[in-house]
N, C-alpha and C positions, 0 to 999 in steps of 0.2 A: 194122674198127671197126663197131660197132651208130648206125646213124643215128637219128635225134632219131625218125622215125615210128616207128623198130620200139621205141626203148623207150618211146614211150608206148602199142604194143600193148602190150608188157610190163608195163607201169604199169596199164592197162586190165586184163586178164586176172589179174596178181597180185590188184586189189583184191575182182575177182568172185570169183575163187577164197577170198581171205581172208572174204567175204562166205557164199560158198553151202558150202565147207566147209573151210576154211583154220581156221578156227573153230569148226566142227562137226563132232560125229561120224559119220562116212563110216561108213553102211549099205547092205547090199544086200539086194536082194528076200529077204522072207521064204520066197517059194517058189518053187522054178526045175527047170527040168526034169532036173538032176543031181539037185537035193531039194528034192522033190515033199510032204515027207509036211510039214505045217500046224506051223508052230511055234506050239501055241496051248499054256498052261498056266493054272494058279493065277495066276503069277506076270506072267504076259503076254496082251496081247488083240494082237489081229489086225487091222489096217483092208484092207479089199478098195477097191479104185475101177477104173475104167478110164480112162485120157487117152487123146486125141485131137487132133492137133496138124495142122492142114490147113495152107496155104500159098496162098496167089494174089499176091504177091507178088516180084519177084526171081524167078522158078520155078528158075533156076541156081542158087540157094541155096537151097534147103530146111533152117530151123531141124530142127536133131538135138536130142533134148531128153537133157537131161543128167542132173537131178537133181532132185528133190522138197524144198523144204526145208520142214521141219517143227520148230517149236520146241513143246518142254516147257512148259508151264503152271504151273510151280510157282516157291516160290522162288528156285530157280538159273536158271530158264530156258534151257535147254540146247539147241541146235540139233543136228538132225539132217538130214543129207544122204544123202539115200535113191536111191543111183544107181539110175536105169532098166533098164540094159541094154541087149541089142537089141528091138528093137520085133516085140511078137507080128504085126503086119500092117504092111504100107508100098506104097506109090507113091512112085518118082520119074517118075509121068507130069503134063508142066505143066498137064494139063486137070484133073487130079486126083491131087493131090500131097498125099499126109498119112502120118503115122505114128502106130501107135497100140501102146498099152503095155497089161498086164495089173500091175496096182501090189497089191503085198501088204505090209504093214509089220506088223513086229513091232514091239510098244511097249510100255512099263509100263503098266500101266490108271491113267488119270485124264484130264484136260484137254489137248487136243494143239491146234494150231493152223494148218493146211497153209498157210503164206506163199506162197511163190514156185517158180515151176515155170521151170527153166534151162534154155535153149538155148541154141545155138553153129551156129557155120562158121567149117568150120577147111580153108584148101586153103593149096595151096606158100606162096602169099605175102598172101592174104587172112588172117585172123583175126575174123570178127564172135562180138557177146552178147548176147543178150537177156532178159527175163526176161517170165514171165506171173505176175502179183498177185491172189492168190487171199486170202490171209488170211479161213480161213473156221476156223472154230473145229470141232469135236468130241468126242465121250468115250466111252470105251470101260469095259467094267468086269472084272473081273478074268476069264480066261479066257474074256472073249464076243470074237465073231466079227464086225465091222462093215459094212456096204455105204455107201460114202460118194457113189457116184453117177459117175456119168461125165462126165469134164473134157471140155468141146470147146473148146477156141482155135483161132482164126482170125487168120492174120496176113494183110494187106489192107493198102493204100497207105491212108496219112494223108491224111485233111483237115481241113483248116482248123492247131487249134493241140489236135486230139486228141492225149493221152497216146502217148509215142513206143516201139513194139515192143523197144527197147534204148537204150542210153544212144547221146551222140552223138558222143563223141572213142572211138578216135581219127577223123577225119571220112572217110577215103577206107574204110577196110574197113567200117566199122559203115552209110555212104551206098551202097557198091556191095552188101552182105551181105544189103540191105532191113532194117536194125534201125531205123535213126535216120531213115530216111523212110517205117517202115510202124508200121501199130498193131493191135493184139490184138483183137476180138472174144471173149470170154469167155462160158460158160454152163457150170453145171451140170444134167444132162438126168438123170431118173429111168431108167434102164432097167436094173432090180432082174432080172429073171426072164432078159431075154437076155444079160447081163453074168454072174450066178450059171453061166449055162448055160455059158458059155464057160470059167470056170474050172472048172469042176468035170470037165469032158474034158478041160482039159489037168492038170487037178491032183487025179484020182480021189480021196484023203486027205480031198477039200472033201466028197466023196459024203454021209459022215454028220454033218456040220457044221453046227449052225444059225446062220445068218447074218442079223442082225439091219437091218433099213434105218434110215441116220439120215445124209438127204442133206443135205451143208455147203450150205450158207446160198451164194448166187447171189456171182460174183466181184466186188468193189468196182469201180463206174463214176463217175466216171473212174478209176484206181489211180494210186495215187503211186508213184515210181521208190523203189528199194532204197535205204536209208542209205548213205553215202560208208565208213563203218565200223561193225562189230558192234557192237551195244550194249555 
């Protein structure tokens, strides 16, 4: 039989997932090293960024980050869950523990809005989630190419009654995982020239590309936890 804690992992996990893409539509990198060549057209724009997800926290758990969600700005409002992948750089060293992503999305050109950036820890019998709260707006226009800037979060132990790195049931995996006792540091950082550089050796297609800067707006301090249900 499933004990009352594993199904409120289950309870916890089903609602993030109904949350970050249970709901949404499940995207993957616009460009990845099987393919390489720039999904960009008429019909589509491209946003570039890089995240950056460090740890001082827990160092046993290091947050994996999962997923980008990103909602449509129009009438329907439509969520998109833009998996990451593997991370183009990582440490699991505790003195310096981070993982970092190269993020390329394809999109219809108009109004996007980067929400929330997912992590996890997932061992035998742990389960932790957390989220980072970006809600920064953007726009892309029809066949342009965008630099949104590079995501750095920091997860770091709470103080006081700062906004908590994940929610807090269920309490033993989300308290051991460091979600519900640590909290996010956020920043968007300008690095246009060494960010471009970087993709464009792994993604030669970017060579003849022009790639426009229009860094999102600094992540909301304090942020507010994700709705209990999608809109």
């Amino acid at each position: 039989m499933i004990g009352n804690r594993h199904l409120a992992v289950l309870s916890v996990v089903a609602s993030l997932a109904l949350l970050g893409s249970g709901c949404a539509t499940t995207k993957q990198m616009a460009l990845t090293k099987e393919a390489p060549a720039a999904a960009l057209d008429q019909q589509h724009a491209l946003a570039l960024a890089t995240v950056r997800v460090d740890n001082q926290f827990k160092t046993d758990y290091q947050p994996k980050v999962q997923h980008l969600l990103v909602k449509v700005l129009d009438e329907k409002g439509e969520k998109l869950a833009f998996q990451v992948g593997k991370p183009f750089r990582a440490s699991e060293d505790p003195a310096a523990q981070y993982e970092e992503f190269l993020v390329s999305m394809s999109l219809a050109p108009g109004p996007h809005e980067l929400q929330f950036v997912f992590t996890s820890v997932n061992t035998f019998l742990l389960h932790g989630t957390g989220f980072i709260q970006v809600n920064a707006k953007f726009k892309a226009a029809p066949g342009q190419a965008v630099y949104l800037g590079r995501l750095e979060a920091r997860r770091r132990e709470r103080v006081g009654d700062e906004p908590r790195a994940g929610i807090v049931i269920p309490l033993i995996d989300q308290g051991v995982t460091g979600f519900s006792g640590g909290a996010w540091d956020a920043q968007v950082v300008d690095r246009y020239d060494a960010d471009l550089a970087l993709f464009r050796a792994e993604f030669p297609s970017l060579q003849s590309v022009q790639v426009v800067k229009q860094l999102l707006d600094q992540p909301k301090q304090p942020p507010e936890p994700p709705p209990a249900k999608p809109e």
